[in-house]
C-alpha positions as CSV (number, residue, x, y, z in Angstrom):
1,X,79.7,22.9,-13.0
2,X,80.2,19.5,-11.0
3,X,79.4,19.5,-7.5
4,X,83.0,18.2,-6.9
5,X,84.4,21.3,-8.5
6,X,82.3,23.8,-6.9
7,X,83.7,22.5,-3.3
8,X,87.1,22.1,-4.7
9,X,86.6,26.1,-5.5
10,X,85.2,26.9,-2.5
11,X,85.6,28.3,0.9
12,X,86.2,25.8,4.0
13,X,83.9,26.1,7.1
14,X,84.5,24.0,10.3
15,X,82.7,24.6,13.3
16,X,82.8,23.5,16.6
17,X,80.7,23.4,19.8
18,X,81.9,24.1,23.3
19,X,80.1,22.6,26.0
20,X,80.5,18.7,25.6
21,X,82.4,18.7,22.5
22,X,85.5,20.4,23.0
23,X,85.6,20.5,26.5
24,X,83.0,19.8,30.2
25,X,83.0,22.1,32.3
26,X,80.8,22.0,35.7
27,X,77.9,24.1,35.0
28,X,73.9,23.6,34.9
29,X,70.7,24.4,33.8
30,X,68.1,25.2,35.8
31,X,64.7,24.7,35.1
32,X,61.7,26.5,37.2
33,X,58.8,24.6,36.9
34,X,55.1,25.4,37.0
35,X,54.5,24.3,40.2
36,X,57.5,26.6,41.3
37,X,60.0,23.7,42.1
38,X,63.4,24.4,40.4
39,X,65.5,21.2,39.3
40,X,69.4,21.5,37.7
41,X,70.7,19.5,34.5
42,X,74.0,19.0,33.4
43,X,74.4,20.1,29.3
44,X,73.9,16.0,28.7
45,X,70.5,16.1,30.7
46,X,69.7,19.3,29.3
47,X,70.2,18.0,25.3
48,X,67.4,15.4,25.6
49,X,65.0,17.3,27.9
50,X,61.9,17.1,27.2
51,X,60.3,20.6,28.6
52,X,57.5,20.7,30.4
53,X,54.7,23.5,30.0
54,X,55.8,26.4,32.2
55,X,59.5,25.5,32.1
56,X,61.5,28.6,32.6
57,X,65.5,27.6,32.0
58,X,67.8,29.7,33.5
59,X,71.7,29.3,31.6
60,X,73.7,31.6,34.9
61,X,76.4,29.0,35.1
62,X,77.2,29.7,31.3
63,X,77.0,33.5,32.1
64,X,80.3,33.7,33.6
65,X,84.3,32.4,33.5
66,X,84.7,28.8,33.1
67,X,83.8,26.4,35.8
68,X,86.8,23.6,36.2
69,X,86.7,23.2,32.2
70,X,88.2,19.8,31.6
71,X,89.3,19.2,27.7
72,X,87.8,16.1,25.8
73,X,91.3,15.4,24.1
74,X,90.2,13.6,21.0
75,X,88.3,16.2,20.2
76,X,90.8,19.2,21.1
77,X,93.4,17.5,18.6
78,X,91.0,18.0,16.2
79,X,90.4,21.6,16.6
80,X,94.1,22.4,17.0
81,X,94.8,20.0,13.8
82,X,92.3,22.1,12.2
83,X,93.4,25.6,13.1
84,X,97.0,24.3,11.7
85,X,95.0,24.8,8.3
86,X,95.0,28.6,7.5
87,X,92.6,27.8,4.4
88,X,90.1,26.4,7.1
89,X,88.0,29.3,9.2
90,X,87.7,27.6,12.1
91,X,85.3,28.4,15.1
92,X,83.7,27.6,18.2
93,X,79.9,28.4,18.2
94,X,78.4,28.1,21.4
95,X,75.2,28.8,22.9
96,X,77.1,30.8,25.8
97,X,76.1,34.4,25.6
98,X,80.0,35.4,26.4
99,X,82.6,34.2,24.1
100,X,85.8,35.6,26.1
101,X,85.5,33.2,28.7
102,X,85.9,30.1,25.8
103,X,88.6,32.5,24.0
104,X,90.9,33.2,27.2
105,X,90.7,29.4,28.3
106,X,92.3,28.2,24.7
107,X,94.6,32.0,24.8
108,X,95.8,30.3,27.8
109,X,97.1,27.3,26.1
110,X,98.8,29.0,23.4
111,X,95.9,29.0,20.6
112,X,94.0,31.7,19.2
113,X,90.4,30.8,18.5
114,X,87.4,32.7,17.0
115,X,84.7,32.5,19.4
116,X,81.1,33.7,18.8
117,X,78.7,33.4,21.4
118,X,75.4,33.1,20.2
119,X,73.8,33.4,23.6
120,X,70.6,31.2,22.9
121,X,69.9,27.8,22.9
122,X,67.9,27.9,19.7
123,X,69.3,24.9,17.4
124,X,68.2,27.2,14.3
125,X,70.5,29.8,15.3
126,X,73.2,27.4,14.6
127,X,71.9,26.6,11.6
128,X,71.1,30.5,11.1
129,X,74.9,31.0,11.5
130,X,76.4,28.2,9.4
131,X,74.0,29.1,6.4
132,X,74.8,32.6,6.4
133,X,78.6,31.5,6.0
134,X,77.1,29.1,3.0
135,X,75.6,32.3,1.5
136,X,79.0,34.1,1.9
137,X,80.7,31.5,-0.2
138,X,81.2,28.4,1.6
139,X,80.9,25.1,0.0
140,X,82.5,22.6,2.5
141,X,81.0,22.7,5.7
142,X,81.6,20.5,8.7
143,X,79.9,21.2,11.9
144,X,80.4,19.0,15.7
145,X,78.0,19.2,18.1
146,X,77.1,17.3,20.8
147,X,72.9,18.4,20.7
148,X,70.9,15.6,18.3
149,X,68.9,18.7,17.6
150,X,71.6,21.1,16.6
151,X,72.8,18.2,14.2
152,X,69.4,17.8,12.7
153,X,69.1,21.7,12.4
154,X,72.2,21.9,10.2
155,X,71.6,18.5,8.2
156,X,68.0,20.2,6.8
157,X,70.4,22.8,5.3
158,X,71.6,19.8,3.3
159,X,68.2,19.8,0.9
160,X,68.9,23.8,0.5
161,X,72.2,23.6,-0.7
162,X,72.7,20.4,-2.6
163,X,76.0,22.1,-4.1
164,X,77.1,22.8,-0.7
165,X,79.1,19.5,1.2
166,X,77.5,19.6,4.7
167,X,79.0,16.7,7.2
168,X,78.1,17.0,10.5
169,X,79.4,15.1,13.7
170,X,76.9,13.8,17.0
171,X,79.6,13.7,19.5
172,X,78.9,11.0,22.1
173,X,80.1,10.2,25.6
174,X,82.8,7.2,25.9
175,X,82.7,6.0,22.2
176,X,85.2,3.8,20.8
177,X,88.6,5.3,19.2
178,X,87.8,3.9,15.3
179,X,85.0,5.5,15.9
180,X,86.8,8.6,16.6
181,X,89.4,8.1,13.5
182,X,85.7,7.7,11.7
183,X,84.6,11.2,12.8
184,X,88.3,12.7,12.1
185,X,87.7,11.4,8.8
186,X,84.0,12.8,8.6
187,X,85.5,15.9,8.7
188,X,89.3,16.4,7.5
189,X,88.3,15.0,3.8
């Protein structure tokens, strides 16, 4: 069977981070350090940190409702254009430990999204969670995050699953709209 068939037959999978992909929201990281100093970093800090030995990271801000969430439209239009699909299963997969707080913010608007929080910051939990999906059935896959090492997590599932079409999406700060209409294409076809 043709790789092009076997997607054609398949299940649709498109997945979508929270924090800095669909929307920003004010709400830190804090790091304890060694030396017992504590330090805060936005999600955009937090996704290159390098830690330090005796880094302890404490994630309360994400604990909790939703701190002056702010959508990143072009990203939004996406979901909801996506969630117009019923042959799509479409969700949000964040590293939040509570999901409701993501759910009742898009109730609010009028859409009904499945949420799952994964409550760790683990980029192979992601991964974890998209390739059980793939073993369910799933042979077109598209996942946006914006975490270089969540991408890279779900691209080595690529090599596994050669029969499985994995695109995944770095979303960036300020980029250019054909980039955009790039990404929107990255993932509708």
């Amino acid at each position: 069977m043709s790789k092009k068939l076997t997607i054609l037959e398949g299940k649709i999978l498109r997945v979508f981070d929270f924090d800095d992909t669909l929307a920003t929201t004010v709400s830190y990281i804090y790091v304890k350090h060694k030396d017992g100093t504590e330090s805060k970093l936005d999600p955009g800090q937090y996704a290159v940190y390098k830690p330090k030995s005796g880094d302890v990271f404490d994630f309360r801000d994400f604990n909790k409702m939703l701190n002056k969430p702010k959508l990143i439209k072009k990203n939004f239009n996406l979901l909801k254009q996506m969630l117009d699909n019923p042959s799509k299963k479409v969700t949000i997969l964040t590293a939040r430990a509570l999901a409701f707080p993501i759910r009742k913010y898009f109730k609010d608007m009028g859409l009904d999204v499945y949420v799952v929080a994964l409550g760790s910051n683990n980029p192979k939990d992601k991964s974890d969670w998209i390739e059980k999906h793939i073993k369910k059935g799933y042979t077109d896959v598209a996942f946006m995050d914006d975490s270089r090492k969540n991408i890279d997590a779900v691209n080595r599932l690529k090599s596994k699953y050669p029969n499985v079409r994995i695109k995944t999406v770095l979303v960036k700060e300020n980029i250019v709209e054909h980039t955009v209409q790039h990404y929107i294409n990255k993932i509708l076809y």
